[in-house]
mmCIF file of the N, C-alpha and C atoms, coordinates in Angstrom:
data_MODEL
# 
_entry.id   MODEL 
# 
loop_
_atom_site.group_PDB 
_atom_site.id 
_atom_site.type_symbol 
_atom_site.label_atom_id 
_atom_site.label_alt_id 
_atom_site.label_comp_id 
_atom_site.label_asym_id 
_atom_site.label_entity_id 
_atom_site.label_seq_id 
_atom_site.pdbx_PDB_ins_code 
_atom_site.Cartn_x 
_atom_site.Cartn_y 
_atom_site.Cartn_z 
_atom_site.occupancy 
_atom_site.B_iso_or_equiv 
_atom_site.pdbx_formal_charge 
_atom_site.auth_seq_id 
_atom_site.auth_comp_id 
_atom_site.auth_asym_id 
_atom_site.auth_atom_id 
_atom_site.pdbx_PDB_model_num 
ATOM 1   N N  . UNK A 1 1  ? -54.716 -59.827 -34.349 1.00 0.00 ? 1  UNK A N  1 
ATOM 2   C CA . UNK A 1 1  ? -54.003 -61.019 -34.708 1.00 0.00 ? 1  UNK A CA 1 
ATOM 3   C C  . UNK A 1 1  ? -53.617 -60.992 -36.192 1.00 0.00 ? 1  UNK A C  1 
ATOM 4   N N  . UNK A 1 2  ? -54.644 -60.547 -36.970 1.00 0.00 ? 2  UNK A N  1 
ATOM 5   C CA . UNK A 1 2  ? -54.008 -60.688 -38.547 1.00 0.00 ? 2  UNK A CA 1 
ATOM 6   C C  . UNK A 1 2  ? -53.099 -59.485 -38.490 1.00 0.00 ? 2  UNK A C  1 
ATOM 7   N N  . UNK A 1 3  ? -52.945 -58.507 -37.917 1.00 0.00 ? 3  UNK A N  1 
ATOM 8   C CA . UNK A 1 3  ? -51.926 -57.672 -38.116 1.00 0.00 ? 3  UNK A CA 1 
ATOM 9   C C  . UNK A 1 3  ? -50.706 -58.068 -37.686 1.00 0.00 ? 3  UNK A C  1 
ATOM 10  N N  . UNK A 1 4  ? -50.939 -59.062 -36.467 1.00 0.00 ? 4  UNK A N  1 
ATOM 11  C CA . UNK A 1 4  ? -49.242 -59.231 -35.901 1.00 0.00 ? 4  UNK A CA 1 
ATOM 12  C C  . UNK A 1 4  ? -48.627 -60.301 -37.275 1.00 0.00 ? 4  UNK A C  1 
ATOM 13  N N  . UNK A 1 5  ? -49.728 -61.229 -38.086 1.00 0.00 ? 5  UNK A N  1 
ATOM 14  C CA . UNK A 1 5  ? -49.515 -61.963 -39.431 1.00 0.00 ? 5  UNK A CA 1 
ATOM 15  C C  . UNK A 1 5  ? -48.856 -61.322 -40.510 1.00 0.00 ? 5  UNK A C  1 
ATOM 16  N N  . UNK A 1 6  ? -49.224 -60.115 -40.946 1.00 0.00 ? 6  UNK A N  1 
ATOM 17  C CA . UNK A 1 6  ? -49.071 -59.122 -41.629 1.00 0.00 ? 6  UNK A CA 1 
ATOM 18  C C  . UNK A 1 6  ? -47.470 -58.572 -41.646 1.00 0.00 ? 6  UNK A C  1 
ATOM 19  N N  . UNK A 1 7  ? -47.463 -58.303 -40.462 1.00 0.00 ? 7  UNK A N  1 
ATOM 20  C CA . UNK A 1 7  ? -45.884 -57.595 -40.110 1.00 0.00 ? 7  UNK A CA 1 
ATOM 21  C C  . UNK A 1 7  ? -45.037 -59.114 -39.824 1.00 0.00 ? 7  UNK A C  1 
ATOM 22  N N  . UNK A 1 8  ? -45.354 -59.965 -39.381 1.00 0.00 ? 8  UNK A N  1 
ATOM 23  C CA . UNK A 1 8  ? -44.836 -61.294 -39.492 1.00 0.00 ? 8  UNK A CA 1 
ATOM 24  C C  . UNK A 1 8  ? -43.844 -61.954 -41.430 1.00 0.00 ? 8  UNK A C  1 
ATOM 25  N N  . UNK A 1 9  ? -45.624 -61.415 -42.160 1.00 0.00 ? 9  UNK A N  1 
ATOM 26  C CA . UNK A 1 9  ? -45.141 -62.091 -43.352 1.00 0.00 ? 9  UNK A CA 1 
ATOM 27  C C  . UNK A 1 9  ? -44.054 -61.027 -43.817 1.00 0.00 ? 9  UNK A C  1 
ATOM 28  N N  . UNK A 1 10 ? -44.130 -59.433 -44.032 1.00 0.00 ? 10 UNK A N  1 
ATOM 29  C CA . UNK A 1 10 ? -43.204 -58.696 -44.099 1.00 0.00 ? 10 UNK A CA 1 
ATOM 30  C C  . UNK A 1 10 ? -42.146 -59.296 -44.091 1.00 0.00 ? 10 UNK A C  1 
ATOM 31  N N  . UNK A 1 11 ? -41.697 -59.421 -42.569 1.00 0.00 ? 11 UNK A N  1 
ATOM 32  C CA . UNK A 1 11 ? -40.505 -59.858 -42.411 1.00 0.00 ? 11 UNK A CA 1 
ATOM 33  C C  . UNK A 1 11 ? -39.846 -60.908 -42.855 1.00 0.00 ? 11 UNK A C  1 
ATOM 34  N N  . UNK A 1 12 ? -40.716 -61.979 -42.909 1.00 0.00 ? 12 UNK A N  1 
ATOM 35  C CA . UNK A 1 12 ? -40.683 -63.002 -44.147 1.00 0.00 ? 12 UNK A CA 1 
ATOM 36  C C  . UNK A 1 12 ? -40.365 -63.178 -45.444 1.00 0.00 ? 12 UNK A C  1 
ATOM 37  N N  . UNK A 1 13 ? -40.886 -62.406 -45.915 1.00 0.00 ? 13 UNK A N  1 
ATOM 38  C CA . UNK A 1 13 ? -40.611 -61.925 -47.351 1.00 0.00 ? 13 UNK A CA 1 
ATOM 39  C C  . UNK A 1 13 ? -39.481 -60.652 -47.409 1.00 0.00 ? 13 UNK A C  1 
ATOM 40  N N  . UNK A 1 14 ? -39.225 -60.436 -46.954 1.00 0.00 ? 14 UNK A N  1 
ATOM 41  C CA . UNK A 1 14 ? -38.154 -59.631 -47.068 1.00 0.00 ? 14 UNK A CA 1 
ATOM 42  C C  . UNK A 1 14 ? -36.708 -60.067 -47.027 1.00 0.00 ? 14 UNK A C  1 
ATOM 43  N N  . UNK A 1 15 ? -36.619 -61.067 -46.096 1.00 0.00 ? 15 UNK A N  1 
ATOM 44  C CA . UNK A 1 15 ? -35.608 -62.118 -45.843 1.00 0.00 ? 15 UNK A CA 1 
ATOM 45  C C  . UNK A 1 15 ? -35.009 -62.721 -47.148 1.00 0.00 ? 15 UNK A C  1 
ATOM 46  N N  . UNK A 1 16 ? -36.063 -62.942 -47.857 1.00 0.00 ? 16 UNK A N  1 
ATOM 47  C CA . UNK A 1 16 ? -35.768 -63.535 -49.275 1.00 0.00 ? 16 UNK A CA 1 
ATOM 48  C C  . UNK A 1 16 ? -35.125 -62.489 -50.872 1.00 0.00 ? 16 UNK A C  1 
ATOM 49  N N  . UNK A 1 17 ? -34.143 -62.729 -50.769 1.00 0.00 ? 17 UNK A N  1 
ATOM 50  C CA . UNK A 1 17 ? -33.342 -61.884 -51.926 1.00 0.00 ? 17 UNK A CA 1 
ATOM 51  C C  . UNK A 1 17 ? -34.060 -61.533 -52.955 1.00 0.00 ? 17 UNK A C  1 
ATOM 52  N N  . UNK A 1 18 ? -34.505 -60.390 -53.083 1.00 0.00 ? 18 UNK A N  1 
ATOM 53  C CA . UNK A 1 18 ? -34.859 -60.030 -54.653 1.00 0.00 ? 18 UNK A CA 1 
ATOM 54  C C  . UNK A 1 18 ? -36.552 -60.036 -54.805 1.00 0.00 ? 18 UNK A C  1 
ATOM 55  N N  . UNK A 1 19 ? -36.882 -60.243 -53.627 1.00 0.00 ? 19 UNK A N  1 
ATOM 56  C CA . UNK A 1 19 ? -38.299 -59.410 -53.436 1.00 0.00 ? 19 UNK A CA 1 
ATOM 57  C C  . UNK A 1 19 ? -38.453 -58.592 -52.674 1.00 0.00 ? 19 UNK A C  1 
ATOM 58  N N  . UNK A 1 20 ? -39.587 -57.817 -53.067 1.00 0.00 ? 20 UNK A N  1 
ATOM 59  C CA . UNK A 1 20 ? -39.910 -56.469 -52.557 1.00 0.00 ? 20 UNK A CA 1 
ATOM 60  C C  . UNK A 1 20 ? -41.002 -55.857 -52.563 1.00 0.00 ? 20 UNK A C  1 
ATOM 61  N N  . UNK A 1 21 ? -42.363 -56.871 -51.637 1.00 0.00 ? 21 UNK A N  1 
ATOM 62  C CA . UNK A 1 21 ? -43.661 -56.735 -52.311 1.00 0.00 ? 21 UNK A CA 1 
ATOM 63  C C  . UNK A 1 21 ? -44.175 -55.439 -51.320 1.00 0.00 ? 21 UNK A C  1 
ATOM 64  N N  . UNK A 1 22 ? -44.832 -55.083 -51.891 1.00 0.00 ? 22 UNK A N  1 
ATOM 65  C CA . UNK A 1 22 ? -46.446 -53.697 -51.746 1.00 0.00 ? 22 UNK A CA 1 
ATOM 66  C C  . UNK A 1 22 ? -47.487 -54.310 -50.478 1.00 0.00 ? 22 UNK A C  1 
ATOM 67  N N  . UNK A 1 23 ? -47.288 -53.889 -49.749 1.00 0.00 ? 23 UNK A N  1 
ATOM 68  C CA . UNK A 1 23 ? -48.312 -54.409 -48.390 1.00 0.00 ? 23 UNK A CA 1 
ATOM 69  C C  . UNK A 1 23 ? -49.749 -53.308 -48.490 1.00 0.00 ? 23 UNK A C  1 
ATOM 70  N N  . UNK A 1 24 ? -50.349 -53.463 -48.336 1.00 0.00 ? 24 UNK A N  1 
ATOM 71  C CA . UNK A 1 24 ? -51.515 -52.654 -48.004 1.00 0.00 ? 24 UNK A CA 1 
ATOM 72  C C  . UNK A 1 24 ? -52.489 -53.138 -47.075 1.00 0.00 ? 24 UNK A C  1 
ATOM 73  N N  . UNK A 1 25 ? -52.862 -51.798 -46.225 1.00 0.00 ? 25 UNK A N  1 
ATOM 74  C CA . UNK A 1 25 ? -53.212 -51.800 -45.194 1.00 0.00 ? 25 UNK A CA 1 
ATOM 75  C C  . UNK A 1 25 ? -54.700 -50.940 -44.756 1.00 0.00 ? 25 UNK A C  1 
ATOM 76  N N  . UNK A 1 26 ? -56.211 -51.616 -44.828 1.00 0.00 ? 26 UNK A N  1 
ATOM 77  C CA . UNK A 1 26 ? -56.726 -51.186 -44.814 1.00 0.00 ? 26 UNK A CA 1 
ATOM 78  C C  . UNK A 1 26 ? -57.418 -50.709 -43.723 1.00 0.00 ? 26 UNK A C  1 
ATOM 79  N N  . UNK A 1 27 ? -57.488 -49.336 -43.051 1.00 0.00 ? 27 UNK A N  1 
ATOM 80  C CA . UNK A 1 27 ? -57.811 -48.945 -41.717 1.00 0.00 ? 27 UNK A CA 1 
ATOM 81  C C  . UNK A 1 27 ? -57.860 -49.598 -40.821 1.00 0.00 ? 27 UNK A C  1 
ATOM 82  N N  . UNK A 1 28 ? -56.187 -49.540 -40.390 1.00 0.00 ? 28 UNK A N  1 
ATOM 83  C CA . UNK A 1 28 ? -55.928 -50.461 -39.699 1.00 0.00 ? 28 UNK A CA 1 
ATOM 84  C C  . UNK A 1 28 ? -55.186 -49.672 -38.145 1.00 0.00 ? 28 UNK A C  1 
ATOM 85  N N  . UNK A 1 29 ? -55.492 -48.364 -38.289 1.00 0.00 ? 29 UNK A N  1 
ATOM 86  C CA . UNK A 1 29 ? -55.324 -47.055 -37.762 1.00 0.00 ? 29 UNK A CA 1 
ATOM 87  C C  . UNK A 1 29 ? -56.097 -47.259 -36.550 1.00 0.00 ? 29 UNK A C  1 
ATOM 88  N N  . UNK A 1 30 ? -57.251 -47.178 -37.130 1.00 0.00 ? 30 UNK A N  1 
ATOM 89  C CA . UNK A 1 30 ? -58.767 -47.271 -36.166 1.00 0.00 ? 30 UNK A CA 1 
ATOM 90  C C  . UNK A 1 30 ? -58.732 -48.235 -34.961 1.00 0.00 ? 30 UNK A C  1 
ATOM 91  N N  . UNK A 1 31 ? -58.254 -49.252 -35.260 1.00 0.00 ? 31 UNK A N  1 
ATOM 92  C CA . UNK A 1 31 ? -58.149 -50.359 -34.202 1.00 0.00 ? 31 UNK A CA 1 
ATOM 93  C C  . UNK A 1 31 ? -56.966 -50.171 -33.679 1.00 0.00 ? 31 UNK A C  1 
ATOM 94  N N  . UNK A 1 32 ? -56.430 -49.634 -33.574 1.00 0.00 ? 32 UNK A N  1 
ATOM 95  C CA . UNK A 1 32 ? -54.926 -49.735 -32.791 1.00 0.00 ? 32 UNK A CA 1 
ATOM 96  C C  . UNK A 1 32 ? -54.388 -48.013 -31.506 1.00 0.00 ? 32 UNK A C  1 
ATOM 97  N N  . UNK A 1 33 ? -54.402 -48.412 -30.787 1.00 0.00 ? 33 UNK A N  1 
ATOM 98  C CA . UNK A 1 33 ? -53.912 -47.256 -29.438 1.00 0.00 ? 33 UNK A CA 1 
ATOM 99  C C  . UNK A 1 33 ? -52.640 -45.962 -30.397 1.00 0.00 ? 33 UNK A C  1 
ATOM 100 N N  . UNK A 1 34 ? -52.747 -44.937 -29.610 1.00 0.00 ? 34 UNK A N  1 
ATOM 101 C CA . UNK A 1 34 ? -51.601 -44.245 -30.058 1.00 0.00 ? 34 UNK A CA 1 
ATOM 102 C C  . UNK A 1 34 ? -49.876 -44.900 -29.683 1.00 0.00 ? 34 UNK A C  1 
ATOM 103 N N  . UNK A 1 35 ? -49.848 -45.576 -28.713 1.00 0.00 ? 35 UNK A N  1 
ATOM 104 C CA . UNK A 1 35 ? -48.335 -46.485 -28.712 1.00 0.00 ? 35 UNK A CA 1 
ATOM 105 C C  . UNK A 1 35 ? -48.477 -47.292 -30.138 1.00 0.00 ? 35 UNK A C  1 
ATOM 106 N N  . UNK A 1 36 ? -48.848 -47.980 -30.288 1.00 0.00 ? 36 UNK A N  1 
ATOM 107 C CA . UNK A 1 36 ? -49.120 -49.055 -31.414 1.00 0.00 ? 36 UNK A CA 1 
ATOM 108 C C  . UNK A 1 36 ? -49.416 -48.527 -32.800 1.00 0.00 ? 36 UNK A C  1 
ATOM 109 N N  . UNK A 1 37 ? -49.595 -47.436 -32.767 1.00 0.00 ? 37 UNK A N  1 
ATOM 110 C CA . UNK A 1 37 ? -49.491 -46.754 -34.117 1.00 0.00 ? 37 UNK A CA 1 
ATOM 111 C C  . UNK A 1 37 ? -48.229 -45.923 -34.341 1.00 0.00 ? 37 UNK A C  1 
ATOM 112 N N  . UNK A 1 38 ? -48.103 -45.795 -33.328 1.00 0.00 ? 38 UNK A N  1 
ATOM 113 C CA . UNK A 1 38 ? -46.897 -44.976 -33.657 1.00 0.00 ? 38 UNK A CA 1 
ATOM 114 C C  . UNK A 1 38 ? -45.859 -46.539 -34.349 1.00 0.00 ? 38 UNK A C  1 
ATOM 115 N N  . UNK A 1 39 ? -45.843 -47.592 -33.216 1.00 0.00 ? 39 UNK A N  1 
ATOM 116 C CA . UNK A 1 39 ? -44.744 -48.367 -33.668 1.00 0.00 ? 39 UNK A CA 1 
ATOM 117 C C  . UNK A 1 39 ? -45.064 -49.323 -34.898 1.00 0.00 ? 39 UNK A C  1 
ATOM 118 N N  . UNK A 1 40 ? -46.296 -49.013 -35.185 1.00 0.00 ? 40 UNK A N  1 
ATOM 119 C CA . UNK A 1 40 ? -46.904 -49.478 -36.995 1.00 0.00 ? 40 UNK A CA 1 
ATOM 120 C C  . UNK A 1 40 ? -46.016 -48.495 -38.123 1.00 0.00 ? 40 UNK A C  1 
ATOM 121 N N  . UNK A 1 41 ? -46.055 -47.392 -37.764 1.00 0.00 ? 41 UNK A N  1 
ATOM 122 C CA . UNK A 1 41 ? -45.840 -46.535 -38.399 1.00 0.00 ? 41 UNK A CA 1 
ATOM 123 C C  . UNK A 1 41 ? -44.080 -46.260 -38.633 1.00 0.00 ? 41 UNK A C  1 
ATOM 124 N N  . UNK A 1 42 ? -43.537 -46.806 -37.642 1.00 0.00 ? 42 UNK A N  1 
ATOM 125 C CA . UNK A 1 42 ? -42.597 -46.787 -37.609 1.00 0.00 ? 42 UNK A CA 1 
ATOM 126 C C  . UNK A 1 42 ? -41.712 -48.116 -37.857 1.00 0.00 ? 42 UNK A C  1 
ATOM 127 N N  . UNK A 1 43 ? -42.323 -49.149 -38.227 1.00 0.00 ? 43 UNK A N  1 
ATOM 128 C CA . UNK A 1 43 ? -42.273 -50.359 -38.781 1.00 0.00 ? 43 UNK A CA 1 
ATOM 129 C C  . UNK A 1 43 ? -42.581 -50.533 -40.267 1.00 0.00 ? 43 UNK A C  1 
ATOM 130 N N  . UNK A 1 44 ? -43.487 -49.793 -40.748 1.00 0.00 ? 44 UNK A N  1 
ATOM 131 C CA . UNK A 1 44 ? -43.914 -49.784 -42.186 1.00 0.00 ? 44 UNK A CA 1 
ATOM 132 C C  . UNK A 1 44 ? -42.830 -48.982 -42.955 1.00 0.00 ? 44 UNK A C  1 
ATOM 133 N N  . UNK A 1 45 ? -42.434 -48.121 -42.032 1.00 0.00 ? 45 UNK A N  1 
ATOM 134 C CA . UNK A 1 45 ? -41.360 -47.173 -43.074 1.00 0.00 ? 45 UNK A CA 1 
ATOM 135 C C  . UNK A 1 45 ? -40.301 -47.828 -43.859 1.00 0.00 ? 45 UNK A C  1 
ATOM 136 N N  . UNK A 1 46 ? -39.464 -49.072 -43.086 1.00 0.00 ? 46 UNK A N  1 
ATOM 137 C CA . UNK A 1 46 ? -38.793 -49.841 -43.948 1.00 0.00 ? 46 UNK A CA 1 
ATOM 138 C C  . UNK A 1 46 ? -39.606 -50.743 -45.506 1.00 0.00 ? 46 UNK A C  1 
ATOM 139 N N  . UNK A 1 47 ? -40.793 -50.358 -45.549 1.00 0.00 ? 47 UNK A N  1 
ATOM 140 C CA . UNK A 1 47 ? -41.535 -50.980 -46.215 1.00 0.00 ? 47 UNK A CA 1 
ATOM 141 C C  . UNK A 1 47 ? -42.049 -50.526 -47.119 1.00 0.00 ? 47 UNK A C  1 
ATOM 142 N N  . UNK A 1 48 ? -42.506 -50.491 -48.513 1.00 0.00 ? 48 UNK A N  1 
ATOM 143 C CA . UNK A 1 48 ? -43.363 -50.445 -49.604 1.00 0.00 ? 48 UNK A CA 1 
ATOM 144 C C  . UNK A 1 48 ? -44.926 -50.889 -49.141 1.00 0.00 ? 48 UNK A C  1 
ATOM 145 N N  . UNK A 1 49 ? -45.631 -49.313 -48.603 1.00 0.00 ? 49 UNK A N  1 
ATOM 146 C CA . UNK A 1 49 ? -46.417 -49.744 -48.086 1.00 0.00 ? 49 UNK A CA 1 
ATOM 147 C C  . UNK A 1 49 ? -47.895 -48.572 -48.342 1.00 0.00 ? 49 UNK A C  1 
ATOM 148 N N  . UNK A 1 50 ? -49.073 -49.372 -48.639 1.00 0.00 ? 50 UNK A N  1 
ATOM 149 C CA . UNK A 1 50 ? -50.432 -48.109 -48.167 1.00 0.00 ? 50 UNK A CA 1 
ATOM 150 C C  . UNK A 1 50 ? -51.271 -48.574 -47.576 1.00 0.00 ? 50 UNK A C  1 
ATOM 151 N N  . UNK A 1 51 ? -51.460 -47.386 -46.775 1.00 0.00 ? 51 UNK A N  1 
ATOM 152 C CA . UNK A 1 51 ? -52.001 -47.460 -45.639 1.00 0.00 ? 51 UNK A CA 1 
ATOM 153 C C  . UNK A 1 51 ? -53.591 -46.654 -45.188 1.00 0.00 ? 51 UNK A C  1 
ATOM 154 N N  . UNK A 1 52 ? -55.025 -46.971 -45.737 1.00 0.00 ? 52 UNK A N  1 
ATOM 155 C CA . UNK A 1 52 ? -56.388 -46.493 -45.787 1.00 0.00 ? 52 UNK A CA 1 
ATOM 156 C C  . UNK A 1 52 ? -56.678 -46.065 -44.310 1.00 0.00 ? 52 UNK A C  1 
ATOM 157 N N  . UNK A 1 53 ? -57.531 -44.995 -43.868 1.00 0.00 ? 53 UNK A N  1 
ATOM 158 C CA . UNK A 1 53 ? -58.012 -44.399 -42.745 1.00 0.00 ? 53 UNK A CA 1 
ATOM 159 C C  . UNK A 1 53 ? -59.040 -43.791 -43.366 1.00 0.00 ? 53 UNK A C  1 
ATOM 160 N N  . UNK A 1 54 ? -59.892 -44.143 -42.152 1.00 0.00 ? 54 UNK A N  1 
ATOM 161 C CA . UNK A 1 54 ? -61.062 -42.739 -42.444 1.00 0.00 ? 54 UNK A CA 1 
ATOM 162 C C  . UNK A 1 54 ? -60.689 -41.425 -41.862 1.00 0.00 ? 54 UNK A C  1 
ATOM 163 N N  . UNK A 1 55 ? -59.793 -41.178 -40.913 1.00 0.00 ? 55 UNK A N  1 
ATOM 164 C CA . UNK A 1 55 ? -59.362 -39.864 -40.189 1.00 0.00 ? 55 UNK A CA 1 
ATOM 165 C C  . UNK A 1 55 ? -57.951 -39.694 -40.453 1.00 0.00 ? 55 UNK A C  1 
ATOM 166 N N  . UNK A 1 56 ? -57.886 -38.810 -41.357 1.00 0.00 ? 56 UNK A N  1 
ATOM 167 C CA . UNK A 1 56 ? -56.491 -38.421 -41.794 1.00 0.00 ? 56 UNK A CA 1 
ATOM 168 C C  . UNK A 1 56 ? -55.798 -37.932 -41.015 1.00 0.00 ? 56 UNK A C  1 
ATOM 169 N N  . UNK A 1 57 ? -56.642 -37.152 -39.547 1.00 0.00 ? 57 UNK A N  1 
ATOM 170 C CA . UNK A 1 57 ? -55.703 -36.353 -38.320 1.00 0.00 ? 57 UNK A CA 1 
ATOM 171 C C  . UNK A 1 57 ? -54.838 -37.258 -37.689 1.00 0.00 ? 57 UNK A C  1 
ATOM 172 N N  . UNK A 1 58 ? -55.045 -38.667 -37.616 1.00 0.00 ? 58 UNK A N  1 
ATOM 173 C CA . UNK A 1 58 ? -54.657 -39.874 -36.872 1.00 0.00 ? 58 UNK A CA 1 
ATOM 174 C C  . UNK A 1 58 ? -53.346 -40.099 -37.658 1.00 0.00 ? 58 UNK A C  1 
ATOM 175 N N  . UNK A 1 59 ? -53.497 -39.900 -38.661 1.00 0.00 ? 59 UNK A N  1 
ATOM 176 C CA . UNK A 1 59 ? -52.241 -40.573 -39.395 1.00 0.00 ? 59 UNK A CA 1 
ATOM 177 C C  . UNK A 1 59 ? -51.378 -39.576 -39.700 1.00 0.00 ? 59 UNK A C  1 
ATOM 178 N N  . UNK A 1 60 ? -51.689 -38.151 -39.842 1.00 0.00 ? 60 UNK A N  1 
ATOM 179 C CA . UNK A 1 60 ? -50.819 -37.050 -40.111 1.00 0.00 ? 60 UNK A CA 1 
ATOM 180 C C  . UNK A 1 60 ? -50.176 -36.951 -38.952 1.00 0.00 ? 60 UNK A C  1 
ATOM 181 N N  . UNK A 1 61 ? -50.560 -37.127 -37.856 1.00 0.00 ? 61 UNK A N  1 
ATOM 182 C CA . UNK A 1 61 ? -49.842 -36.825 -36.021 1.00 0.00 ? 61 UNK A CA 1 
ATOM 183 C C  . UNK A 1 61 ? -48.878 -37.775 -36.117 1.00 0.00 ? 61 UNK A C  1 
ATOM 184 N N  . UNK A 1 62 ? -49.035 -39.122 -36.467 1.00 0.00 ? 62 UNK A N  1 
ATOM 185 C CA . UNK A 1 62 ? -48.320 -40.313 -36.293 1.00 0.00 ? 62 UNK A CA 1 
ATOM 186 C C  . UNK A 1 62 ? -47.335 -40.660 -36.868 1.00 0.00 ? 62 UNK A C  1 
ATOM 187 N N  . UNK A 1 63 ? -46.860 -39.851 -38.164 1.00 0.00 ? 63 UNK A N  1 
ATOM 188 C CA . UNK A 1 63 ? -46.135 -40.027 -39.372 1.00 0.00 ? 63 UNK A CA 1 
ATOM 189 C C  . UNK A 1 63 ? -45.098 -38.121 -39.268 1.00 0.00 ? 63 UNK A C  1 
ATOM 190 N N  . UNK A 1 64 ? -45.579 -37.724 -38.546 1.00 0.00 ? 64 UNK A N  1 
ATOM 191 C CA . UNK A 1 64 ? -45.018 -36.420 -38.166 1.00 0.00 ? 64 UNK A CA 1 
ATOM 192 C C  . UNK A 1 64 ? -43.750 -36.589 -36.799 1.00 0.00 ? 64 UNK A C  1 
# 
């Protein structure tokens, strides 16, 4: 739920002219299926964004 908030406020703030804030995202990898990461991952890209994991294999597959 705070993640669907997260990508919610994104979009929110983005809407608004002349900002362009830094999201960060702390292992937020771990909890989420390989469909749903992929489409995190592919949602963040329009974004100014970092993103913490403890398993870097998860996120190198997903971003590849």
């Amino acid at each position: 739920m705070v993640l669907a908030c997260k990508v919610i406020e994104a979009i929110l703030v983005e809407s608004r002219p002349a900002l362009s804030p830094c999201y960060y995202y702390d292992d937020v990898f771990s909890e989420l299926d390989t469909k749903r990461r992929k489409q995190l991952v592919s949602f963040l890209q329009s974004y100014q964004s970092f993103v913490t994991t403890t398993d870097a294999d998860i996120v190198s597959k997903q971003i590849t």
